[in-house]
C-alpha positions in Angstrom: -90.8 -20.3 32.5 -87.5 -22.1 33.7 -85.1 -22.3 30.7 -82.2 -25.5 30.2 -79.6 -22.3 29.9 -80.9 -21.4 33.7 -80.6 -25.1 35.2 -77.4 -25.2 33.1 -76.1 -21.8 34.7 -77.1 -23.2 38.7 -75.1 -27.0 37.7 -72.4 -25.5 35.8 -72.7 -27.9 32.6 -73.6 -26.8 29.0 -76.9 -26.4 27.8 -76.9 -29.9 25.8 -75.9 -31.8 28.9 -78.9 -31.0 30.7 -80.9 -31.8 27.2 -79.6 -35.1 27.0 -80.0 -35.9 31.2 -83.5 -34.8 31.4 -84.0 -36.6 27.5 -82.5 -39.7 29.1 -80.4 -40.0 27.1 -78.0 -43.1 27.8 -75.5 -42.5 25.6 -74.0 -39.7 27.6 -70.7 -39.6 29.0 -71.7 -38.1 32.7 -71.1 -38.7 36.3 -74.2 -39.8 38.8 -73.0 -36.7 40.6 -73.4 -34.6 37.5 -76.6 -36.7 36.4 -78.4 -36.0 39.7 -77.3 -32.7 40.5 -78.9 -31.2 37.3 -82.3 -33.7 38.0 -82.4 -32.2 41.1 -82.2 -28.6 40.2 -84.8 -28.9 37.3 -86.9 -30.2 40.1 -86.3 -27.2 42.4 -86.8 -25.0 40.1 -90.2 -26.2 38.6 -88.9 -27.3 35.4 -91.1 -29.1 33.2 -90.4 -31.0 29.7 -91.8 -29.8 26.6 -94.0 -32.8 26.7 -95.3 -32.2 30.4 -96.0 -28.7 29.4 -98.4 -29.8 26.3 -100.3 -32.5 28.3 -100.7 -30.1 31.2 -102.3 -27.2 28.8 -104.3 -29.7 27.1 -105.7 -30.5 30.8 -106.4 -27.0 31.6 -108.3 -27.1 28.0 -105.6 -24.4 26.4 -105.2 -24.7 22.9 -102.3 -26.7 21.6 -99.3 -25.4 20.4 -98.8 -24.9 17.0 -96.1 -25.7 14.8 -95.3 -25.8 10.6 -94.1 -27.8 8.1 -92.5 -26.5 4.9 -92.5 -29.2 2.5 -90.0 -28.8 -0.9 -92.7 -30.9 -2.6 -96.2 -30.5 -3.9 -98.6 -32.7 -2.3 -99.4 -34.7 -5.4 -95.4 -34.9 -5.4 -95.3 -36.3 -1.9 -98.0 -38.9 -2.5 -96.0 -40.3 -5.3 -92.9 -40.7 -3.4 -93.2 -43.1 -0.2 -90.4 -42.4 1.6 -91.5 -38.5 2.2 -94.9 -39.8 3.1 -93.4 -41.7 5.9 -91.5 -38.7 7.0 -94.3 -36.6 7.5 -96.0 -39.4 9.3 -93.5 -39.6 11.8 -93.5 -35.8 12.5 -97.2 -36.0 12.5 -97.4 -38.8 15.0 -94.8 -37.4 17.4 -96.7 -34.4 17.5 -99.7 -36.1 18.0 -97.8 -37.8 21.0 -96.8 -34.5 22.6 -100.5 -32.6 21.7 -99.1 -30.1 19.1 -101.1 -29.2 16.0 -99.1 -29.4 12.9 -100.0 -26.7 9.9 -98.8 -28.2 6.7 -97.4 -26.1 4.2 -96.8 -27.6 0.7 -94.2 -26.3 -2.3 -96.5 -23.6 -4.3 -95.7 -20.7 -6.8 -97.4 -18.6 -4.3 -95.4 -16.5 -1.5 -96.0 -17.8 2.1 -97.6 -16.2 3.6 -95.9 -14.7 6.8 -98.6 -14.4 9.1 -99.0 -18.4 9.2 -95.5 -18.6 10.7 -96.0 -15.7 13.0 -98.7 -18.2 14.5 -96.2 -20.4 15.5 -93.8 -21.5 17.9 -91.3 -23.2 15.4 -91.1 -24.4 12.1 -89.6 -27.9 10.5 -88.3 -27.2 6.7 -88.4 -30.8 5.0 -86.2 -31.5 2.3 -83.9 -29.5 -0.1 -84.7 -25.6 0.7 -82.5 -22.8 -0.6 -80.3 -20.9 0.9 -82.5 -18.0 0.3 -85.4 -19.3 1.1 -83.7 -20.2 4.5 -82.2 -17.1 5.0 -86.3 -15.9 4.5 -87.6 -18.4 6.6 -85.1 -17.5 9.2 -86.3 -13.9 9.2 -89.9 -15.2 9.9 -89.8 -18.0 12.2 -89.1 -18.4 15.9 -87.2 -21.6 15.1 -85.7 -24.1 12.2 -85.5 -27.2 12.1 -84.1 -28.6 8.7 -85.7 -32.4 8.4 -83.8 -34.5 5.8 -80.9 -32.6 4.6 -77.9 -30.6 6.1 -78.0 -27.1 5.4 -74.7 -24.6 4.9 -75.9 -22.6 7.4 -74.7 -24.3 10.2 -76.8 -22.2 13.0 -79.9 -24.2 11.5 -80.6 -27.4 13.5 -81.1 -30.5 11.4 -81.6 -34.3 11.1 -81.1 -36.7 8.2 -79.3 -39.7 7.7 -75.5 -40.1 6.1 -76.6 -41.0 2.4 -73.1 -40.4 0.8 -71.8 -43.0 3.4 -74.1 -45.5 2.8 -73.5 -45.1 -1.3 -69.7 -45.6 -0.4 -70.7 -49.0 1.4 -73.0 -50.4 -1.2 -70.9 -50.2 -4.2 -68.1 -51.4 -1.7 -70.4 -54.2 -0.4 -71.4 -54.6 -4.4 -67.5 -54.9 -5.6 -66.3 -57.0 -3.1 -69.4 -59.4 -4.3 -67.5 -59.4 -7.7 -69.5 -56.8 -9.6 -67.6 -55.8 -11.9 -68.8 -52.9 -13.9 -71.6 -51.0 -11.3 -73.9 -48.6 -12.9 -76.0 -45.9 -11.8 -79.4 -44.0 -12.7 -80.6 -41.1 -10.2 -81.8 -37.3 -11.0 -80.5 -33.9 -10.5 -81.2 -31.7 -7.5 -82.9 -28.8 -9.0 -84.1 -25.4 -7.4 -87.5 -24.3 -6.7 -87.9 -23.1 -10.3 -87.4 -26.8 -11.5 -83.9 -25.8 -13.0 -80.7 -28.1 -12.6 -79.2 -27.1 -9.4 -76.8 -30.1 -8.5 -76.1 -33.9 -9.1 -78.0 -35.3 -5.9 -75.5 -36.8 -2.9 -75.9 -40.3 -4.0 -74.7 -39.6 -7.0 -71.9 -37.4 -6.3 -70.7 -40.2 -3.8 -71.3 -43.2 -5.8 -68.9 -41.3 -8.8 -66.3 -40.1 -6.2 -65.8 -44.3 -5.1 -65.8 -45.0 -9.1 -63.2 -42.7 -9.7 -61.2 -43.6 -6.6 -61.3 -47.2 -7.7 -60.3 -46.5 -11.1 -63.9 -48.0 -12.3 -65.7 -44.9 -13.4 -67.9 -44.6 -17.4 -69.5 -41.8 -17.7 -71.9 -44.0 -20.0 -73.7 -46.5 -16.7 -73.9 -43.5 -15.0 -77.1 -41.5 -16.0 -79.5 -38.7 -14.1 -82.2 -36.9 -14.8 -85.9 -36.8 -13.1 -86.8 -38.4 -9.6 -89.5 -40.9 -10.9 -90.3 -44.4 -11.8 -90.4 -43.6 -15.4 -86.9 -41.8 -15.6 -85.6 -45.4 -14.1 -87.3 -47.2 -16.5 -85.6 -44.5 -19.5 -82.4 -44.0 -18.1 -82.3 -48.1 -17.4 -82.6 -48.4 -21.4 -80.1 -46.5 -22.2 -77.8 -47.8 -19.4 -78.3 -51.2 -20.7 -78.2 -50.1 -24.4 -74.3 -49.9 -24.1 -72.5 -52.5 -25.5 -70.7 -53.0 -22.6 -73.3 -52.9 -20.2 -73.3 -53.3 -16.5 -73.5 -56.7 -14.3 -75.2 -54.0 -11.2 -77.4 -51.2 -11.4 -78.1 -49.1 -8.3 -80.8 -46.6 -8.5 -81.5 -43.3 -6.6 -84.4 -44.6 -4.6 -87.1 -47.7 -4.7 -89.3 -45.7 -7.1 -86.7 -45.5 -9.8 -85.8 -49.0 -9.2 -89.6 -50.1 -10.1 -88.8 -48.0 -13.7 -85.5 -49.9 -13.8 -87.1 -53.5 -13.0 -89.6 -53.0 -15.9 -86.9 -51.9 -18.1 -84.8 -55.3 -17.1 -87.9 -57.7 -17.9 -88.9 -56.2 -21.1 -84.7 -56.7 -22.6 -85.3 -60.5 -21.1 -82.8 -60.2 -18.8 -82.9 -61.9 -15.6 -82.1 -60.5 -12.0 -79.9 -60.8 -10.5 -78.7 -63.5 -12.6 -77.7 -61.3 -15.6 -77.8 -57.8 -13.6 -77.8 -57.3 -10.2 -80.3 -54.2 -8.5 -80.3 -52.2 -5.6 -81.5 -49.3 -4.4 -82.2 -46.7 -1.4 -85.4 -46.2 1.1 -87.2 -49.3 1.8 -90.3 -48.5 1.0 -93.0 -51.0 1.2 -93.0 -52.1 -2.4 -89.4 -52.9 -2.5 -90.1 -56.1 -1.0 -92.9 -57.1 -3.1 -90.9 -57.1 -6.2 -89.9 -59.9 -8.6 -87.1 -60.6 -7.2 -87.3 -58.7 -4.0 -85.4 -55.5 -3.7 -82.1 -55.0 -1.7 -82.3 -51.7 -0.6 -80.8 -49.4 1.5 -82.8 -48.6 4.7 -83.5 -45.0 5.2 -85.0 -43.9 8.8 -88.1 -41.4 7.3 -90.1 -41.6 10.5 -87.5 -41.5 12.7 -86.1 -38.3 11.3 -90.0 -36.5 11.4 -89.8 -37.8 15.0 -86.7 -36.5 15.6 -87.2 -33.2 13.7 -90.1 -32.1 16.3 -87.6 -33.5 19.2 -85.2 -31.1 18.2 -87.9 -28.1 17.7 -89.4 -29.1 21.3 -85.6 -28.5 22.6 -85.7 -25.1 21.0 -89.0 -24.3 22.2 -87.5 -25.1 26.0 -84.4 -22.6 25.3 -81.8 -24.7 23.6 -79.3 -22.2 22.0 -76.5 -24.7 20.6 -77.2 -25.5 17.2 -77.4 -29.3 16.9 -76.8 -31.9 13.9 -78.2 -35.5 14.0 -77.0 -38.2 11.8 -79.1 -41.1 11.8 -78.1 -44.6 10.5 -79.2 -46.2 7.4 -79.0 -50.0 7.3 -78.6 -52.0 4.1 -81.4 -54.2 3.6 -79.7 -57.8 1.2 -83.0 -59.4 -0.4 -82.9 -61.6 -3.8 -82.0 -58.7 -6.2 -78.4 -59.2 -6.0 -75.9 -62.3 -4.7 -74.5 -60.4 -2.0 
């Protein structure tokens, strides 16, 4: 089978050139010349994309390829949680696009087992793994993908979207509003014991801008659980201060529901008397009384991009890759910006 590193070898560009020509990719910065000299060259030597190669074995009735996904939740986790819901749709569908067969593998207290992964051709970790359980995973699978978050290891490939930078532009899009004193309820990161590991990005990045800005109270700025009651605690004791804030931003959409209830039951109004906003967009948000500004997250993209990356691998890609996709802030009738 022709590899990218031997069409990259006969042109004399890198690897991820001749990815991104034969991906057409538009963005690139490359001559005609260079453009049709590695087209050509793929073409006489047989080359064929990962997707060709599926839909061609799936015509001589071979069986699909198979690849895995390591989810850090437990299934009755993911169905309570949107966003990761639409994440594994998008990695299901692209596979479904390119005739793979996707064996999911769900958080358990129960070793995986490694003759699963020795069935496949890749794997694609989504969300927060360990770096040991990385290092593991490493040792058993062909190829990582990490969908969601960017791990240390920087050999892994991964995709997620900038999250600190799009904390640092709401509460600068919140303040230049006049917002005054912004607060903030979110969770820990915890390892796969269910033990505090970390504060989660958004909240590291949202008390970095505080700080900078000389605005910071340890008081409106509250985390513990990722769930829709944990808003609606944390909310209360937010708003319990005697200096409370005029904008709460929350972790995610399913905390914000918490935080909503929370704000009705005190009788205050939003945005009126508080402002709220919040991160993922899921479909709820804008069903809401008032509707929820929200920051856009891309989950299906980054499934869909996930098993892009993986098919790369698959076709001899050996530069590791990192993909930031954009998140877009989404202004709707729970705040006056």
């Amino acid at each position: 089978m022709v590899t990218l590193k031997q069409i990259a070898s006969a042109v004399g560009v890198s690897q991820a050139t001749v990815s991104r020509v034969l991906n057409f990719d538009a963005t690139l910065s490359v001559s005609a010349q260079t453009r049709q000299a590695i087209i050509e060259t793929a073409e006489a030597m047989n080359y064929a994309t990962p997707r060709a190669r599926q839909r061609a074995r799936a015509d001589q009735g071979e069986a699909p390829t198979k690849i895995a996904l390591a989810h850090f939740l437990r299934p009755d986790q993911e169905l309570a949680d949107p966003y990761y819901v639409g994440l594994r749709l998008g990695i299901e569908s692209r596979c479904a696009a390119l005739r793979l067969e996707a064996i999911k593998i769900y958080h358990s207290e129960t070793p995986l087992d490694p003759k699963v992964l020795a069935q496949t051709a890749g794997l694609i970790c989504i969300g927060l793994h360990e770096a040991d359980e990385l290092d593991w995973l490493k040792s058993q699978a062909r190829h990582i993908i990490c969908a969601d978050f960017f791990p240390e290891d920087e050999e892994l490939d991964a995709v997620a979207s900038d999250r600190a930078g799009a904390m640092r532009k709401l509460v600068g899009a919140l303040s230049a509003a006049g917002y005054k004193r912004i607060g903030f309820v979110g969770w820990w990161d915890r390892d796969r014991h269910g033990q505090i590991a970390r504060r989660e990005t958004r909240c590291n990045a949202y008390i970095e801008w505080m700080q900078a800005a000389g605005l910071y109270d340890p008081d409106i700025c509250q985390v513990d659980f990722n769930t829709e009651e944990s808003g609606y605690r944390l909310t209360q004791s937010v708003l319990s201060r005697p200096n409370r804030p005029d904008a709460l931003i929350c972790g995610n959409d399913n905390m914000a529901v918490g935080a909503y209830r929370a704000i009705h039951e005190l009788g205050l109004r939003i945005p009126q008397d508080i402002a709220v906003a919040s991160f993922n967009d899921i479909s709820v948000a804008q069903f809401l009384n008032p509707p929820l500004s929200t920051v856009h997250l891309p989950a299906e993209e980054i499934g869909e991009t996930a098993v892009d990356m993986l098919m790369e691998r698959i076709a001899g890609r050996q530069i590791p890759k990192r993909t930031t996709l954009a998140a877009r802030m989404i202004w709707r009738g729970s705040t006056r910006v």
